[in-house]
Structure formats: C-alpha cells, structure tokens
C-alpha positions in Angstrom: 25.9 42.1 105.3 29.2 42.4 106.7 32.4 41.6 105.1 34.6 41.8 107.7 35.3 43.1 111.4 34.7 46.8 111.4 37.7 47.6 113.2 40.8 45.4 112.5 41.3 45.0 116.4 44.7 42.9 115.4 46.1 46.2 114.0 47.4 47.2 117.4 50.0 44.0 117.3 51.4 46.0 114.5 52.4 42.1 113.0 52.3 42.3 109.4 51.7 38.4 109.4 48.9 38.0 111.7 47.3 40.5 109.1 47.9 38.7 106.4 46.8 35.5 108.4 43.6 36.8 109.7 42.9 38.2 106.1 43.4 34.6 104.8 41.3 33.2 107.2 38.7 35.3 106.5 38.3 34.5 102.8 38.9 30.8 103.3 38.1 29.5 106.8 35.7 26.3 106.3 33.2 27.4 109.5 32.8 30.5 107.6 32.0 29.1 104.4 29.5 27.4 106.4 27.8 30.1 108.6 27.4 32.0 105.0 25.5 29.4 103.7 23.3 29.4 106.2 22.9 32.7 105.6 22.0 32.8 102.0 19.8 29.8 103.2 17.7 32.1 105.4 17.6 34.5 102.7 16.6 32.6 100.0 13.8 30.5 102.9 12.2 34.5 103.2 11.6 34.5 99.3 10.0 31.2 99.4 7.3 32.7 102.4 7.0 36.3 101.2 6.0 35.1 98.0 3.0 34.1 99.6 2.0 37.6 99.6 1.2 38.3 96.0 -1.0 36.0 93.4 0.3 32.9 92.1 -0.6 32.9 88.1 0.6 29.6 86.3 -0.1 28.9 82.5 -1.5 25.4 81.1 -2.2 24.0 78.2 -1.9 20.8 76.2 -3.3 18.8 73.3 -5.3 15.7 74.7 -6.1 12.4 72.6 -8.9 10.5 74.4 -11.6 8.3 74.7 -15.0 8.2 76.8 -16.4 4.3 78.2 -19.2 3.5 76.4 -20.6 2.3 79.6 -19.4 4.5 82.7 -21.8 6.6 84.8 -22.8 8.9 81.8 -24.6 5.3 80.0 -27.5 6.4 83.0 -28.3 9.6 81.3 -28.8 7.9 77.7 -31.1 5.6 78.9 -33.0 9.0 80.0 -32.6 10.9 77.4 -32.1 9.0 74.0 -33.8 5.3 75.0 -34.5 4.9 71.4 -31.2 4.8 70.0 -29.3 4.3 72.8 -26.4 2.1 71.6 -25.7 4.3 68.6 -25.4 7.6 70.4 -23.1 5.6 73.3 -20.9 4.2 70.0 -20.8 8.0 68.3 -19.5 9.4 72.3 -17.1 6.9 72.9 -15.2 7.8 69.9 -11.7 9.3 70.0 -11.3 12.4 70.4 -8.9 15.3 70.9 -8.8 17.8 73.5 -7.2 21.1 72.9 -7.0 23.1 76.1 -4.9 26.3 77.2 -5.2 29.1 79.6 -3.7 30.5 82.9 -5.3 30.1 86.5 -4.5 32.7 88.8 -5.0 32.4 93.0 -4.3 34.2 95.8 -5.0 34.0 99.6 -6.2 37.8 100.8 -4.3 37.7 104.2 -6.9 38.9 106.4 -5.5 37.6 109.8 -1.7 38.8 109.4 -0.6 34.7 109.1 1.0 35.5 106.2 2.7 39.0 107.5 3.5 37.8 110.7 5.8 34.3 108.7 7.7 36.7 106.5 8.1 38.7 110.1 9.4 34.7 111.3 11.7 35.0 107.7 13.4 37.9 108.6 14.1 37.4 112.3 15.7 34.3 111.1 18.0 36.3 108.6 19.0 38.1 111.4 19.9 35.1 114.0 21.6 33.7 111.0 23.6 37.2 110.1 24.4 37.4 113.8 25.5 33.8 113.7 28.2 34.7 110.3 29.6 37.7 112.4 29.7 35.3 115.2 31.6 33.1 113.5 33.6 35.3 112.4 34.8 37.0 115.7 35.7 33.2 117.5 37.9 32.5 113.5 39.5 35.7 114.2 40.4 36.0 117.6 40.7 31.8 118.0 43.6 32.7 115.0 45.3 35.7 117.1 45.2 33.8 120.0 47.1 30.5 118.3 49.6 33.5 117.0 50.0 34.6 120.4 50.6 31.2 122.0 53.3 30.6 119.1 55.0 34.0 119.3 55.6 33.6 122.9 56.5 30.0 122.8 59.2 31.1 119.9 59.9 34.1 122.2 60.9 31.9 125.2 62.7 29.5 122.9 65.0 32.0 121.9 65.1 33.0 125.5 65.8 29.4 126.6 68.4 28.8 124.2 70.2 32.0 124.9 70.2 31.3 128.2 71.5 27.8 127.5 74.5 29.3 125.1 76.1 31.1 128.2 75.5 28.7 131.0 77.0 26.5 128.8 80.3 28.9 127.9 80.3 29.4 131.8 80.4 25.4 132.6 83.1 25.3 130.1 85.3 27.7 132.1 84.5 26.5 135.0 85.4 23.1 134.3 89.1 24.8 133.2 89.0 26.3 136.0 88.3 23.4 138.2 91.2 21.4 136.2 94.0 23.9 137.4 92.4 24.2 140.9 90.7 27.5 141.3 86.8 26.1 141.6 85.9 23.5 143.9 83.9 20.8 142.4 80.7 21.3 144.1 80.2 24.7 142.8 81.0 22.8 139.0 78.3 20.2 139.6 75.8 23.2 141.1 76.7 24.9 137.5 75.9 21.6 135.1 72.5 21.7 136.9 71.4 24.8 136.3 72.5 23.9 132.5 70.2 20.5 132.5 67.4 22.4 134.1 67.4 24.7 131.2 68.2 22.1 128.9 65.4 20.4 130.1 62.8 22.6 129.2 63.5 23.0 125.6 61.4 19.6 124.7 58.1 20.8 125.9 58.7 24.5 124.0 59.5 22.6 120.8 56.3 20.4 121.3 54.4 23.2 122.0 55.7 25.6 119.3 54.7 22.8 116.7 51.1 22.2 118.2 50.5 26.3 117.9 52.0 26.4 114.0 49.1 23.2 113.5 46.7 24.8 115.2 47.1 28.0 112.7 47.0 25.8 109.8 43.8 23.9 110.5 41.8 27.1 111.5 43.1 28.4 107.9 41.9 25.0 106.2 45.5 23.8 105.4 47.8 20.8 105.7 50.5 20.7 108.8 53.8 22.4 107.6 52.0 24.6 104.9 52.9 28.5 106.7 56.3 27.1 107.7 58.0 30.4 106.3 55.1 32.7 107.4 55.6 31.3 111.9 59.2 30.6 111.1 60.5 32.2 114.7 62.5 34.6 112.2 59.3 36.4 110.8 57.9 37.5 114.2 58.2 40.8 115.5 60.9 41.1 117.8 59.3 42.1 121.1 56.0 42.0 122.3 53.6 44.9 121.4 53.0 47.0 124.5 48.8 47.4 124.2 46.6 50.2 125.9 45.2 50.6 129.3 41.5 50.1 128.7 38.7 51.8 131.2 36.2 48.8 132.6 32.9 51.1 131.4 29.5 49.7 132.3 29.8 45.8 131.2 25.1 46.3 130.0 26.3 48.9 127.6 29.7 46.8 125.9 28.4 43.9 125.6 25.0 45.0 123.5 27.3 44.8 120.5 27.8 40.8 120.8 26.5 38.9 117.8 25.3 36.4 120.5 23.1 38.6 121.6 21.6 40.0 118.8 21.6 36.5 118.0 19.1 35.5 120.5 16.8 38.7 120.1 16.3 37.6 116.6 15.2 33.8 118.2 12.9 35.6 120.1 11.2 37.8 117.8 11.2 34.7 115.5 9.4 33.0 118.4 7.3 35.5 118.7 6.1 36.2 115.0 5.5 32.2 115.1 2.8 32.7 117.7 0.8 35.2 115.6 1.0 33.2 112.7 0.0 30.0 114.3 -3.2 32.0 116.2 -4.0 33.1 112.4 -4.7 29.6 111.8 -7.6 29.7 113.7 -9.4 31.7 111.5 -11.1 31.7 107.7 -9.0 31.7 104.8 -10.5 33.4 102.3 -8.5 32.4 98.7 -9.7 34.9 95.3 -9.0 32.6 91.8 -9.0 33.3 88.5 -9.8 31.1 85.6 -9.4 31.6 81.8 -8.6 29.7 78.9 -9.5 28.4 75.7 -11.0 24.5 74.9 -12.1 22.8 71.6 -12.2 19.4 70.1 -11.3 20.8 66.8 -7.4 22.7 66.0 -9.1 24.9 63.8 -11.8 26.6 66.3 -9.4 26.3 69.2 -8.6 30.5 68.5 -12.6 31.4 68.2 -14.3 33.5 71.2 -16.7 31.2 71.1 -14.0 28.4 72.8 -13.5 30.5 75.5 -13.8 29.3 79.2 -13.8 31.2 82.4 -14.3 31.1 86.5 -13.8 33.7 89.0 -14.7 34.1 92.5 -13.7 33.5 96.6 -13.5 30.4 98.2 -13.7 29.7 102.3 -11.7 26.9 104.4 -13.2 27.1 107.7 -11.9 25.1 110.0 -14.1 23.4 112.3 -12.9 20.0 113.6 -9.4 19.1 113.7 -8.5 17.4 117.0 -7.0 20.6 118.8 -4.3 20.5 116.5 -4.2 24.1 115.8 -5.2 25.2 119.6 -2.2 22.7 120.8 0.4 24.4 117.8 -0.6 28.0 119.3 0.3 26.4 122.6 3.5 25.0 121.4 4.6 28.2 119.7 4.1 30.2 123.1 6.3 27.9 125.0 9.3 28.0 122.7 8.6 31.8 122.9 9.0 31.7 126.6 12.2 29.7 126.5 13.4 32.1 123.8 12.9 35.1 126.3 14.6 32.7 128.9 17.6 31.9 126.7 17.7 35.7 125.6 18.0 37.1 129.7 20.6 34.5 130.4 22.5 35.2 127.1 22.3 39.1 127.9 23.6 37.9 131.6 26.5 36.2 130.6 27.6 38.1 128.2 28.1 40.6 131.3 30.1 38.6 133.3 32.6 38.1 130.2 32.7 41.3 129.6 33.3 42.6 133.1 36.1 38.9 133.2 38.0 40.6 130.5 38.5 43.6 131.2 39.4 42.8 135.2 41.8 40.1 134.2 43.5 42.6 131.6 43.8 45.2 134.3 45.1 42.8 136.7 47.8 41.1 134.2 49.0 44.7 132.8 49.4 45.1 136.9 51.5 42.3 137.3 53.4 42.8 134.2 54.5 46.1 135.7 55.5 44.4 138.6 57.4 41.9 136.9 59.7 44.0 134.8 60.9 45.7 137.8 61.4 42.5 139.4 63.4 41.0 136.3 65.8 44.6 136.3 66.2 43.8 140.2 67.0 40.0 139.4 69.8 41.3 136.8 71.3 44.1 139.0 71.6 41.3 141.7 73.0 39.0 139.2 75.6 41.2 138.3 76.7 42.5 142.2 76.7 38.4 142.8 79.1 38.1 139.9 81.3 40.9 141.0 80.8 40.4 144.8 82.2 36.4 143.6 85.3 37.4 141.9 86.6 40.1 144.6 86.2 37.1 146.7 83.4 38.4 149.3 80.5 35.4 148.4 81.0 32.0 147.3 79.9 30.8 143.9 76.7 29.4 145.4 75.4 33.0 145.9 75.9 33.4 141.9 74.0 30.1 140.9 70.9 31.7 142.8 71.4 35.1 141.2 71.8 33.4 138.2 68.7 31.4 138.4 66.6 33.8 139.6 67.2 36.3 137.0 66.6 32.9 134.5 63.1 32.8 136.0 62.6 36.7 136.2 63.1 37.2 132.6 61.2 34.4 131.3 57.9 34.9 133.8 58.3 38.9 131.7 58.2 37.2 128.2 54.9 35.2 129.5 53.2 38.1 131.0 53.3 39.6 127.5 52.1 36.8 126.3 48.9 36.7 128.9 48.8 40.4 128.4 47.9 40.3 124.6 45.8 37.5 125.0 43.8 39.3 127.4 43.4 42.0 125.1 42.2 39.2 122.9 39.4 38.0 125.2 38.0 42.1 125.4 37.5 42.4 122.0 35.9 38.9 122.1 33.3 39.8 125.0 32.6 43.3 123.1 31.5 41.3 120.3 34.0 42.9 118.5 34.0 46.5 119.5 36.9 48.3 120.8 36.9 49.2 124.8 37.9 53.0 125.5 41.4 54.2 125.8 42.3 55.7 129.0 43.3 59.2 129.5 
C-alpha cells in the first residue's frame, strides 16, 4: 500500500509551505482517514472469506446436571421392553444425573466448484477498488490543497499589486491636486486622476474577501478551525514570484491516463463483478462438506479419562439443491447484469479519463501561450506608460493620454499575475488527469 504520491509533483513550486501543507494533509486529512478504513475494511472482509478455505476445528466441552421425564416418548419403549416393572425402571431413569462431555468437531467444505476460489477472487478485487479508492483520495486532497494555495497566492499576489498600484496613484492625486491649487492642471484631468484611484480602490474588497475564503478553504481540507495557519498563508511567507513550470508534450492521452486510480478503480469493480458470477453459478451445484467428530462422554468424573468413554463420527455429507423457487438461477442472472454495467461503467470511465487528460494538457499549452503573450504586452503597456509620461511633461499630449497609459499598464500587469496563477493551476489539473504521473518534459 501506498504511503504517499510517488512523485511529490508540488516540488516544482519550489514553496517550502505548500510542502509542509500537503505533508500535513496527508497524515491528517479526515477523507483520508476514511478511505483507509475502508481499506483495512476490505482487507480484513478477505480474511473473513478466505478462511473458508481451510477446516473449521472448534473445541466443546461442559459438565451437564440433568434430568430425563419419566413419561416423554422413551415411556413407549418400557412398556416394550420391561412391562413388568415398568414404573420402577422409569423412577431409576428419571433420576439426576450428570453429563460430562468434551471433544473437538472439525468440518470443512471440499470446494469442488471454485465458489469458494472464485469469492476470495471477489475479496481481492475489492481490496483493489478500495486501494485505488485511498490513492484516489489522495490525489483530489492533494491537488484540491495546491490548488486552494494557488488561488491564495495569486489573490495575495494581486493584493500587493493593487495596493501598490493604489500607493502611487494616490502620491500622484496628491500632486496633482497641488498642482491644480497654483494653476498648472486643469481640473478635469484632477477628477480623471481620483477615478482611476477609486477604481483601484474599489477592487481591494473582493481580493480581501476572496483571500480569506482561500486561507478557509486550506484549513478545512487540513481538518482545522478558521484562522489556525494564519502565520503559515500570511502574504509575507509566500514565495515572491510565481514559479515558471515546464512545457509539457501532449503524448497519447490512452497511454497517460492508465495510471488514474479511477481507472484501476473500476477494473477492480469489474473483475469483482465478474468473480461474483462464478461464485453464484457454483451455487448450483453439490456441496460436499467432510466432518470430524471426537470426544470423550461419561456420567461418572472418575471414568470421564477411560478409552472406553470415547466417542467418534467421521464422514461426507451432500446439500443438493433441488427446489428453491429460481432463486439461485435468478442470483446468477443478477450477478451477470451488474457485471455488464461494470464493463459499461469501466469503457466510459477509461473514456473520460481521455478527454481530461487530453483537457489538461491543451488548456496548459494554450495558457503558457497566452502567458507569453501577455508579458510582452504588459512590457509594451509600461514603455508606453513611460513615453505618455514624458511625451506629457515636454508638453506634446495632454494628461488624458497618461490616464490611459496609466490604466492600461494597471490592467496589463495584473492580467500577467493571473496568467501565472491559471498557468500553475493547469499544471495542477495534468497531474490530476495522469492520476498522479508526471507528463514528459519537452526537449
């Protein structure tokens, strides 16, 4: 059984707090906790059926104080045999009496149609489902975790953008306002200037809310209370750009995504489906069940230990069944169908888990694309911004020209910051179609 992810995919954030988050979360997420139970439940559920397989021997014994009726079905066989003295020998049996009895029986059903073989088959195709389901579970904990971590980190990286941003708009209103008093602005470019402020201003609210929601969103997937990894996201703790990731090649999506616990998952349903089948058809047959009998029995402690209170059976017995309503016929029937719809579920499983795979890798293709274009754009935005600014004070433009500079390379900078955040959450979304596998590197 797995412990953790084979490959710590996270590494390539080179964060040393999402590892220490996503180790966290692995030792103490509730839904894992969970999925391992059911894990050990399907293991200990295969101990139960395999021990089907080998004899059942169980030791009895006791010391029994007791008493026969003097005129139950055995008063017949008096009447036969001692009709002379009937009433005395009746009196002497119905005496008490103790009973001391002790031995072992022994059983065990000789598998001959494979019903047993073919449930322990049942057993461990449900260890696997279950296994698949724990390393399930654990790939949606982990990536649901970087993905929060992403959302936060960008938030707290446009935040600081924001209030940057906001610091010299601000120190530019204030000089423009001086300016404005001693009569070198006009107050329309003044106004034009506080609204580009209150835009900005504007948007810190929904960052703030947002930011919070991502920090609670970490804390619940680790089982803890609002609040509690306030020093860990603190805004100061996070790495202070955005890790550039690797171009990945798209591959063949039917040979990615056969690592996906989903998948192997479903298989495991089906051959558990299918091992059903066999050991319903089994029930058609004979049982044939071999016991073993031996013990001691006496009506007297001291000749309990003698030979001569020895007691003994052994032999086969046969349950043939013969009438039973079409109950077994209709089980066989019921097992085949659930093993069709398991072989349904399985195709369609396989299926989508090509489309995902072939999703995520496209879409992080496409947004390392656009990333590319964006940084260019945002380095175009700021050389315009400063030719506006120098164009304005040689007197060539008016100020107008600067407040569109100025809020274009606002926008250009910020849509850079969210790319990043879209690019590493793409990356995200690979190693969750892979099922935890890591794409190939490009050349």
């Amino acid at each position: 059984m797995q412990g953790a992810p084979e490959h710590k995919w996270w590494a390539a954030f080179q964060d040393s707090v999402l590892d220490q988050l996503e180790t966290r979360v692995l030792e103490s997420s509730p839904d894992l906790k969970t999925a391992m139970l059911h894990y050990e439940q399907a293991r200990s559920q295969r101990s139960v059926t395999a021990s089907q397989q080998v004899p059942e021997v169980k030791l009895q014994g006791g010391a029994i104080r007791q008493r026969q009726s003097e005129y139950a079905a055995g008063d017949r066989v008096l009447d036969v045999m001692a009709p002379n003295n009937r009433d005395a020998v009746a009196k002497s049996l119905s005496e008490p009496y103790t009973s001391y009895q002790g031995g072992f029986d022994a059983s065990w059903e000789i598998d001959l149609w494979g019903r047993v073989r073919r449930a322990v088959e049942a057993a461990d195709a449900d260890i696997a489902n279950s296994l698949a389901l724990l390393d399930q579970t654990r790939l949606v904990i982990s990536s649901d975790l970087a993905m929060a971590y992403i959302d936060l980190r960008t938030t707290q990286r446009l935040l600081k953008l924001t209030r940057d941003d906001i610091t010299a708009l601000r120190e530019r209103t204030s000089m423009m306002e001086s300016r404005s008093k001693h009569g070198l602005a006009n107050d329309l470019d003044l106004e034009r200037q506080r609204l580009q402020l209150a835009d900005l201003e504007e948007q810190m609210p929904p960052l703030l809310e947002q930011e919070a929601q991502s920090k609670n969103r970490i804390c619940l997937l680790l089982g803890l209370r609002p609040g509690d990894l306030a020093k860990e996201l603190a805004a100061e703790s996070a790495p202070a750009a955005a890790m550039v990731l690797p171009q990945y090649k798209l591959g063949v999506p039917s040979e990615l995504a056969g690592r996906r616990p989903d998948i192997r998952a479903a298989e495991a349903r089906l051959h558990q489906a299918t091992a059903a089948i066999g050991e319903a058809q089994a029930q058609l047959y004979p049982s044939v069940r071999l016991g073993l009998r031996f013990g001691l029995d006496s009506y007297e402690a001291g000749k309990f230990g003698d030979w001569g209170s020895r007691f003994w059976s052994i032999g086969p017995s046969l349950d043939l069944p013969i009438f039973d309503g079409g109950r077994r016929r209709a089980t066989v029937t019921l097992r085949e169908l659930r093993q069709q719809e398991a072989a349904i579920e399985f195709q369609r499983t396989v299926l989508r888990a090509w489309q995902e795979v072939d999703d995520a890798l496209t879409s992080y293709a496409a947004e390392q694309e656009r990333q590319q274009r964006l940084l260019v754009k945002a380095q175009s935005s700021a050389d315009v911004y400063q030719l506006a600014q120098a164009r304005e004070r040689a007197g060539l433009v008016d100020y107008l020209n600067v407040i569109d500079a100025q809020r274009t390379d606002i926008q250009a900078r910020r849509d850079v910051v969210a790319s990043q955040g879209r690019t590493q959450l793409r990356f995200i979304a690979i190693y969750r179609a892979l099922g935890g596998g890591v794409a190939e590197t490009a050349d």
